[in-house]
C-alpha positions in Angstrom: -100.7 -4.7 84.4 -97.6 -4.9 82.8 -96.1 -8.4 82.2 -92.9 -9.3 83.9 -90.9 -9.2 80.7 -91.6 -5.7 80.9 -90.6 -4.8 84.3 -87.6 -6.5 83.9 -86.7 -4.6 81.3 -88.0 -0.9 82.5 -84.6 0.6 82.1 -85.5 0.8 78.3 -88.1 2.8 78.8 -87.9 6.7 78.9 -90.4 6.3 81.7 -89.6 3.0 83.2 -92.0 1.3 84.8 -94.3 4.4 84.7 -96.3 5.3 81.1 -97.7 8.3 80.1 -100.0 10.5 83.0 -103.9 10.1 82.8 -104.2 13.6 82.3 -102.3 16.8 82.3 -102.9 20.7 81.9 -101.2 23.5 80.2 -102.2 26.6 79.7 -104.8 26.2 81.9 -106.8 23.7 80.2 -106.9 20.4 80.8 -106.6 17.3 78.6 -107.0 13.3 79.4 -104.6 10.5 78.0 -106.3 8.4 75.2 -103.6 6.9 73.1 -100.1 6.1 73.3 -98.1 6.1 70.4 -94.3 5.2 71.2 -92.4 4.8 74.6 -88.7 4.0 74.1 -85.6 4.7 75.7 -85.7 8.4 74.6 -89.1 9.3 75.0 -93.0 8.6 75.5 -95.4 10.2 72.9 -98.9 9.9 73.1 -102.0 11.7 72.6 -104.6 13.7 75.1 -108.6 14.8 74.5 -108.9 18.7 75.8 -111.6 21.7 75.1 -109.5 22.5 71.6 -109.5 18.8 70.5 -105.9 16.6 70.3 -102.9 17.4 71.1 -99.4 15.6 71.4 -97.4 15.1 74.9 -94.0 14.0 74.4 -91.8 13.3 77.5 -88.1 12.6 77.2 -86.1 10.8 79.7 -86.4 11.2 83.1 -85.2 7.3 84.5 -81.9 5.9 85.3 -80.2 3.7 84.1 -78.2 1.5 86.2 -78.0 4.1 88.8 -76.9 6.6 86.0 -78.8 10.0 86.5 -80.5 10.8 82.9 -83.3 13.3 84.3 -80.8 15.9 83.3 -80.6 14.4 79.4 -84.1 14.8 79.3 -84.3 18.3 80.8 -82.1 19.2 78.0 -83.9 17.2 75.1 -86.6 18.9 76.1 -85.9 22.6 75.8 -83.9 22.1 72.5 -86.8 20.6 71.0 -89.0 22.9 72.2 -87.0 26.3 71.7 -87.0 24.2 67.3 -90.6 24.1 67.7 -90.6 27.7 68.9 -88.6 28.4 66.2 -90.1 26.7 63.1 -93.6 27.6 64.3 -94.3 29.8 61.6 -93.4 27.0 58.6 -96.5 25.6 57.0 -96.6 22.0 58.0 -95.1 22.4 61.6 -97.3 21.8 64.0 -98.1 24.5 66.6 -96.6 24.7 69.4 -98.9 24.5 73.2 -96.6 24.7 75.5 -94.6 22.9 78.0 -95.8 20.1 80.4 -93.1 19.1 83.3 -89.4 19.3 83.6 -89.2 17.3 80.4 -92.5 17.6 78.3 -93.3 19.6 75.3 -96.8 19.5 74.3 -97.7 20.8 70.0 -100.9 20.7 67.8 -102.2 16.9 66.9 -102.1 16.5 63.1 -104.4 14.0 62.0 -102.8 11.4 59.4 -100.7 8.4 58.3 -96.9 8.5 58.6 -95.8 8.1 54.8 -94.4 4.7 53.2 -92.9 3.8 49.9 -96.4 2.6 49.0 -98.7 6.0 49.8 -100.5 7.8 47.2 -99.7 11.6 47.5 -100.4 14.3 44.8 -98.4 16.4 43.0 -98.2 19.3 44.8 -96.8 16.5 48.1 -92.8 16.7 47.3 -93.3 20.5 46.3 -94.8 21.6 49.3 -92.3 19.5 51.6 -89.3 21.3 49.3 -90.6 24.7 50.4 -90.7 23.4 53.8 -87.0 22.5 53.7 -86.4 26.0 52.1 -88.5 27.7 55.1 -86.3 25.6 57.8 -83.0 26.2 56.2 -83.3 30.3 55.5 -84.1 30.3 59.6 -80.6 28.6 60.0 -81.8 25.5 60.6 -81.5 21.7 59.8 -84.2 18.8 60.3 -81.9 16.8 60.3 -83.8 13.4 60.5 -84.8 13.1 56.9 -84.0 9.5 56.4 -86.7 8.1 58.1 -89.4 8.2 55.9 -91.6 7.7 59.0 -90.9 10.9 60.1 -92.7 12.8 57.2 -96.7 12.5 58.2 -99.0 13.0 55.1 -102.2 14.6 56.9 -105.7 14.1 56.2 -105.7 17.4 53.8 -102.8 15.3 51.9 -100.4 18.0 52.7 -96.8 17.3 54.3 -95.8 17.5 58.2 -92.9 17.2 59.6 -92.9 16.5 63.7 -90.5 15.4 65.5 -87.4 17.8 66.1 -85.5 16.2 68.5 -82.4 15.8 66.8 -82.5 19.5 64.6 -80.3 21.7 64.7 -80.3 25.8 64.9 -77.8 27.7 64.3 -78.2 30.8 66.7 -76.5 34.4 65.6 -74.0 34.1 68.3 -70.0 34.2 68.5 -70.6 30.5 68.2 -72.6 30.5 65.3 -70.7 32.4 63.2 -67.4 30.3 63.4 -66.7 28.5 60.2 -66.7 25.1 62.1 -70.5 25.6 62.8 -71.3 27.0 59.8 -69.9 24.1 57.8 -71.7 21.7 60.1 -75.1 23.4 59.1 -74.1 23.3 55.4 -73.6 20.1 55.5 -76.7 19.0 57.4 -78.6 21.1 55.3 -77.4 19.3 52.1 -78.5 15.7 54.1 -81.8 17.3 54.3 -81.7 17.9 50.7 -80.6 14.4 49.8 -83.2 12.9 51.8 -85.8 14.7 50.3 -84.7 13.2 46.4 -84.2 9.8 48.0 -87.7 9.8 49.1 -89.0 11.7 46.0 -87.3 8.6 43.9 -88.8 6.3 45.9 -92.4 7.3 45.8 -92.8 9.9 42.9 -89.7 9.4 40.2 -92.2 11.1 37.8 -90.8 14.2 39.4 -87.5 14.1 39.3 -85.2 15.2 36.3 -82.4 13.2 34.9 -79.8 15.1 37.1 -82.5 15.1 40.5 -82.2 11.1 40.1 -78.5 10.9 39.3 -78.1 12.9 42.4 -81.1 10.4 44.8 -78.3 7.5 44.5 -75.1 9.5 45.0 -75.4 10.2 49.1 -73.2 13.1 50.6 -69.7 11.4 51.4 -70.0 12.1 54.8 -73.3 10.5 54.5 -71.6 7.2 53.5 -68.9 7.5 55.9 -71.3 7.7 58.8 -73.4 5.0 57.3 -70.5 2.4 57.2 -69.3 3.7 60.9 -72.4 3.3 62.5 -74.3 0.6 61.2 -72.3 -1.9 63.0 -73.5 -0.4 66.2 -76.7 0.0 65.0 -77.1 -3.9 64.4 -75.5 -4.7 67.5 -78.3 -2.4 69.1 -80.9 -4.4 66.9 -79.4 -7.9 68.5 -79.6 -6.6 71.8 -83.2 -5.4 71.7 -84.6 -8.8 69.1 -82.8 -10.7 72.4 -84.3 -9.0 75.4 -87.8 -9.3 73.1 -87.8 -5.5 72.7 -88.2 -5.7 68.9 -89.0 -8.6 67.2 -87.1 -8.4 63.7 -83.3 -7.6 62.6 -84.7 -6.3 59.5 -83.2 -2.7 58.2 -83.8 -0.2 55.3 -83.3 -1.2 52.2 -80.1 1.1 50.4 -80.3 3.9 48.5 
């Protein structure tokens, strides 16, 4: 039963007052809810038992908010992550993709692991393999995107890298669109974020690695990186109040720089 701290704040929640389904079927085989892993304003994740072992069921928005319509965000969060999953499918280290579940569920492969830290061990062949990862993203006209959060990188139980969650990518499709100069600047630039991330966390956990000029380059961020860190982050600790207030997260605490 959820406490009434909870209920009262439901409009948080990508579900609201709901959580994930007991069960679910796609492809015509069925799978039951044993574990859920995050359920925040954009989205539920959790995982589900079937016939072919664990798999991943992430549903974006589909609740109000303040009589606010957002079923439609999540309609649309949903097939632009999937069509990146569709996409990326082939990269080693993206998981597979199952199908979809629901008018905003994507279901993919269940990689068994830890998310990474600053204090995992990983082997020398880690950073490499996640490099040719990048490469395999980027020649499809692609960005991650979401780099920064170390979280986002899983190290699985083979010690090889994964990379998951592909909600904020972005594709750059051979259309009249895509091959403006506006766009294509957009993806260079995303693309060189990707890139920066990847030394930042390379610095962090294996500066054995890097060369003189790979570390020079770790601490000296994309401009537009900095400008967007010093026009955001006030927003993003006034979001951090708001949540430590209504008991939604319990610490102002951020990243450290660099």
């Amino acid at each position: 039963m959820m406490s009434k701290n909870t209920l009262r704040h439901s409009w948080l929640r990508a579900l609201g007052v709901e959580g994930l389904p007991e069960t679910m079927e796609v492809g015509g085989r069925s799978y039951r809810h044993s574990e859920t892993f995050k359920h925040d304003f954009f989205a539920a994740t959790g995982a589900y038992e079937g016939p072919d072992g664990r798999v991943i069921l992430k549903l974006q928005r589909r609740v109000s908010v303040f009589g606010v319509p957002l079923l439609w965000l999540g309609r649309f969060l949903a097939r632009r992550e999937a069509r990146m999953c569709e996409l990326l499918g082939s990269v080693e280290g993206v998981p597979r993709f199952v199908g979809r579940w629901g008018p905003t569920g994507i279901v993919r492969e269940c990689i068994e692991g830890e998310t990474l830290t600053r204090k995992t061990l990983v082997d020398d062949e880690f950073f490499p393999r996640l490099s040719n990862m990048l490469r395999e993203i980027h020649e499809r006209n692609a960005a991650y995107v979401d780099l920064e959060k170390v979280e986002n990188i899983l190290v699985g139980r083979d010690g090889r890298p994964y990379l998951f969650d592909f909600q904020i990518s972005w594709h750059l499709p051979a259309n009249r669109l895509g091959n403006t100069w506006v766009a294509g600047h957009v993806l260079r630039n995303l693309q060189a974020a990707d890139q920066f991330h990847l030394l930042k966390h390379r610095r962090r956990i294996r500066p054995d690695q890097l060369s003189a000029d790979e570390m020079a380059r770790s601490l000296r961020p994309p401009s537009w990186i900095s400008w967007h860190r010093a026009l955001f982050r006030p927003f993003t600790m006034l979001r951090r109040w708001i949540l430590v207030q209504l008991r939604q997260r319990t610490s102002y605490r951020t990243r450290s720089p660099g």
